[in-house]
C-alpha positions as CSV (number, residue, x, y, z in Angstrom):
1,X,20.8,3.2,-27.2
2,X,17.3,2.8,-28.5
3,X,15.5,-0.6,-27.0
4,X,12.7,-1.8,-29.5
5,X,12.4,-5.5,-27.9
6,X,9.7,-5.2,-25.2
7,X,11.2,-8.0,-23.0
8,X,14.6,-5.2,-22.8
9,X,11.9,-2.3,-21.6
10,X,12.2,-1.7,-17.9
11,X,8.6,-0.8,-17.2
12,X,7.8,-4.3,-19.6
13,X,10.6,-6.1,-17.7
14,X,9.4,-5.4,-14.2
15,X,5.3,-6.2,-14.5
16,X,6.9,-9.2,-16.3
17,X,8.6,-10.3,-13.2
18,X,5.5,-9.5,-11.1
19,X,3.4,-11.7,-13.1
20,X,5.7,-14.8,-13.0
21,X,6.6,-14.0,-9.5
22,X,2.7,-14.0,-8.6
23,X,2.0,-17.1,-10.6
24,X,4.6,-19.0,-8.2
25,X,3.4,-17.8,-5.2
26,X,0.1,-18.6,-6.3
27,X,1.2,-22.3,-6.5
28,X,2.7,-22.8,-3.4
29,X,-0.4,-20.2,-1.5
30,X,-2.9,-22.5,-2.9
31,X,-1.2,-25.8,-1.1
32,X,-0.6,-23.9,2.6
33,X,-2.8,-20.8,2.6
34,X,-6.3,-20.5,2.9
35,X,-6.3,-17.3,1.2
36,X,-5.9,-16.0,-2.4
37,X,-2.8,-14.4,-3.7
38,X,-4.9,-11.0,-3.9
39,X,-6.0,-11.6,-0.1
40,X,-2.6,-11.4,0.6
41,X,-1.3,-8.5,-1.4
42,X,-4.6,-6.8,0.9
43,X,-3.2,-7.8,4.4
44,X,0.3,-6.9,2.9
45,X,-1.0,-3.8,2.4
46,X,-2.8,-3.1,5.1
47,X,-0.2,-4.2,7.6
48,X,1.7,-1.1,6.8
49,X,-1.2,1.2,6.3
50,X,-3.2,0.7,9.4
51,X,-6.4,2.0,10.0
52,X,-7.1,3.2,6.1
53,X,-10.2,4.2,4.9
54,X,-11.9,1.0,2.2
55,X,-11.3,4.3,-0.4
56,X,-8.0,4.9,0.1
57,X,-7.1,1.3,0.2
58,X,-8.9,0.6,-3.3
59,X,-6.3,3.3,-4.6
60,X,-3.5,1.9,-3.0
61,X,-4.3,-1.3,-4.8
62,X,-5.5,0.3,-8.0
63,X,-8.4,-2.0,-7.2
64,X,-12.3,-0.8,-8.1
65,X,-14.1,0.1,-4.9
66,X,-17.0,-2.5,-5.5
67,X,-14.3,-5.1,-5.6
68,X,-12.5,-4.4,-3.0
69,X,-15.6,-4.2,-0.6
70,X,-16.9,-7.7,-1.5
71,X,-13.3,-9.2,-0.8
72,X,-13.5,-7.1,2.7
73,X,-16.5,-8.6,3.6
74,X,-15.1,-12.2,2.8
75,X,-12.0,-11.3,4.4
76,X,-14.3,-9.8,7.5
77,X,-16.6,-13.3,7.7
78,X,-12.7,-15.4,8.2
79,X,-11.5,-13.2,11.0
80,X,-8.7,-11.8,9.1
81,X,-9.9,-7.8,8.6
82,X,-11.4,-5.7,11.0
83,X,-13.5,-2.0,10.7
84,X,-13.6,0.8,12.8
85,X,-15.4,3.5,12.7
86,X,-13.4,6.9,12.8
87,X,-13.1,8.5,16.1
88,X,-13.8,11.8,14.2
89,X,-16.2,11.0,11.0
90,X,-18.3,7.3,11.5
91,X,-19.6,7.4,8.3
92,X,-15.8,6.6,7.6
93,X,-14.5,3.1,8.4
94,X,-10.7,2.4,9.2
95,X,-9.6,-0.8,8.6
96,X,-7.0,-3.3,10.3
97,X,-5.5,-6.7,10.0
98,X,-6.3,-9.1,13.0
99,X,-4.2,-11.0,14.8
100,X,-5.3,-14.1,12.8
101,X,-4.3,-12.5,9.5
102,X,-0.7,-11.5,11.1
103,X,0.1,-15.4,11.5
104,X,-1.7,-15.9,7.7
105,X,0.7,-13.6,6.9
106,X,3.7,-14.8,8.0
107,X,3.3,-17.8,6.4
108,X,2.6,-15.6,2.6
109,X,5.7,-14.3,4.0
110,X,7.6,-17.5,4.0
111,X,6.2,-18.2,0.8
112,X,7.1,-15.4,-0.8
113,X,10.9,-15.9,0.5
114,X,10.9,-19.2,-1.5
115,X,9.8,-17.7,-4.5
116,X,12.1,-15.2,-4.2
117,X,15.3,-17.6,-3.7
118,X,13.9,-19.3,-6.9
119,X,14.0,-16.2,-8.5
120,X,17.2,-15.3,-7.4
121,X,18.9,-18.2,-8.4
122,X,22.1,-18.2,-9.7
123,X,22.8,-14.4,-8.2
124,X,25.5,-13.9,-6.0
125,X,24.7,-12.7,-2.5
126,X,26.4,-9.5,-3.5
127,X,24.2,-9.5,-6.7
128,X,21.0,-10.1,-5.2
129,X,21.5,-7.6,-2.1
130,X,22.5,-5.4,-5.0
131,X,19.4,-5.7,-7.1
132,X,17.2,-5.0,-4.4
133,X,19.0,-1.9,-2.9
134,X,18.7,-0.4,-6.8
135,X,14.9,-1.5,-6.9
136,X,14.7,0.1,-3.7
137,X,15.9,3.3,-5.2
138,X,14.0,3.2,-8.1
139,X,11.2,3.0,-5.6
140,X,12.2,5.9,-4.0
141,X,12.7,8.0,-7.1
142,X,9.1,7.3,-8.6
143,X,7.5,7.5,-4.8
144,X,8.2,10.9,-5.1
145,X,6.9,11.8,-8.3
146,X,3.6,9.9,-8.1
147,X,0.9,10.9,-6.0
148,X,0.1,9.1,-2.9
149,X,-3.1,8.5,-1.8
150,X,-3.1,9.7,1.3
151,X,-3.8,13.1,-0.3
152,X,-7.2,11.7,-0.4
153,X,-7.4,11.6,3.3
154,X,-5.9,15.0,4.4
155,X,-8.8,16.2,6.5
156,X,-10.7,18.7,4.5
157,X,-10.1,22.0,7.5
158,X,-6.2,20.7,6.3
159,X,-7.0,21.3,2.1
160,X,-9.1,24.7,2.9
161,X,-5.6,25.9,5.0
162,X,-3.1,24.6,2.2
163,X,-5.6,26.5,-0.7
164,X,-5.6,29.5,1.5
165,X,-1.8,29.3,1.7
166,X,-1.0,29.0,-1.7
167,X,-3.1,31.4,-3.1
168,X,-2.6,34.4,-0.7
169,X,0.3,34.3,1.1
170,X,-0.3,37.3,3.3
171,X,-3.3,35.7,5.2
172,X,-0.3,33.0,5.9
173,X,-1.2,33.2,10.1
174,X,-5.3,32.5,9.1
175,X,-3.8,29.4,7.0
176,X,-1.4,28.4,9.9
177,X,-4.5,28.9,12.7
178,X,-6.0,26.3,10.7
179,X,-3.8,24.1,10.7
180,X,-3.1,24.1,14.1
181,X,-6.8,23.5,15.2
182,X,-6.5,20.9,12.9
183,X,-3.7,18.8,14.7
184,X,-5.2,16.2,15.9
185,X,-6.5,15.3,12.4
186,X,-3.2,15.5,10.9
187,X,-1.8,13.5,13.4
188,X,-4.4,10.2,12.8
189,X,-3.0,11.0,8.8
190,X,0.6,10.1,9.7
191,X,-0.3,6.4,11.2
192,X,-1.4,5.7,7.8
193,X,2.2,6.1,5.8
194,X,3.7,3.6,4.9
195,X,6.6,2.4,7.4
């Protein structure tokens, strides 16, 4: 079956939803929070990918750099982000969400459950659980197709191992020497996946 009508289009159908779905929040966020809907996708994000570089963040949030470093400094100035340097490189910063951002954030939280029973509205419970297991494997299937962008952050002793790996397999124990004096870096990698 061939869909012509762009409201019928998944990809069309979906951003759709965001949009509107954003657009309520933003109403209720503007009455309770003392945040933007944007500062809140941020903490969101960076409750679940603690200690990210401002780089890898901006990719995660297919935001520009430049942008996202202005609203870090803003969100810096209110107590809600923190940076530290890297134990390993300080011209790198990891960032992480204080303790005053978790309670902002359980109120976008609470929010965000309103909007969502609005949006649910008229679904059975069945329905709705439904809908959001088969989002959640929609997820799934296009998590593992798209590039993450914590590829950006594999320590670069990790990406000389890998490229020595792939393209001569019989130095395989010089490639797996690397990576094992590289542990430790791989290790600080894994905190930053999404949980």
């Amino acid at each position: 079956m061939k869909v012509t009508d762009s409201a019928q289009r998944f990809g069309f159908l979906v951003a759709d939803i965001q949009r509107l779905f954003g657009r309520r929040f933003e109403q209720f966020a503007q009455r309770t929070l003392p945040m933007t809907r944007a500062q809140c996708r941020l903490l969101a994000y960076l409750s679940v990918n603690r200690g990210v570089s401002q780089t890898v963040l901006a990719d995660i949030l297919e935001t520009p750099v430049q942008t996202l470093a202005r609203t870090l400094e803003r969100m810096e100035e209110a107590g809600w982000v923190r940076r530290r340097p890297d134990a390993r490189d300080p011209r790198i910063e990891r960032l992480f969400v204080t303790r005053a951002a978790v309670a902002q954030l359980q109120v976008a939280r609470r929010l965000s459950d309103e909007v969502r029973d609005e949006a649910l509205h008229g679904l059975t419970a069945f329905e709705a659980v439904q809908l959001t297991q088969l989002l959640q494997k929609v997820r799934r299937n296009l998590t593992h197709v798209v590039p993450t962008p914590l590829d950006t952050v594999v320590p670069a002793v990790l990406r000389r191992a890998q490229a020595e790996n792939a393209a001569n397999v019989s130095e395989h124990a010089v490639a797996a020497d690397s990576l094992d004096d590289a542990g430790d870096d791989l290790s600080e990698c894994t905190d930053l996946r999404p949980q």
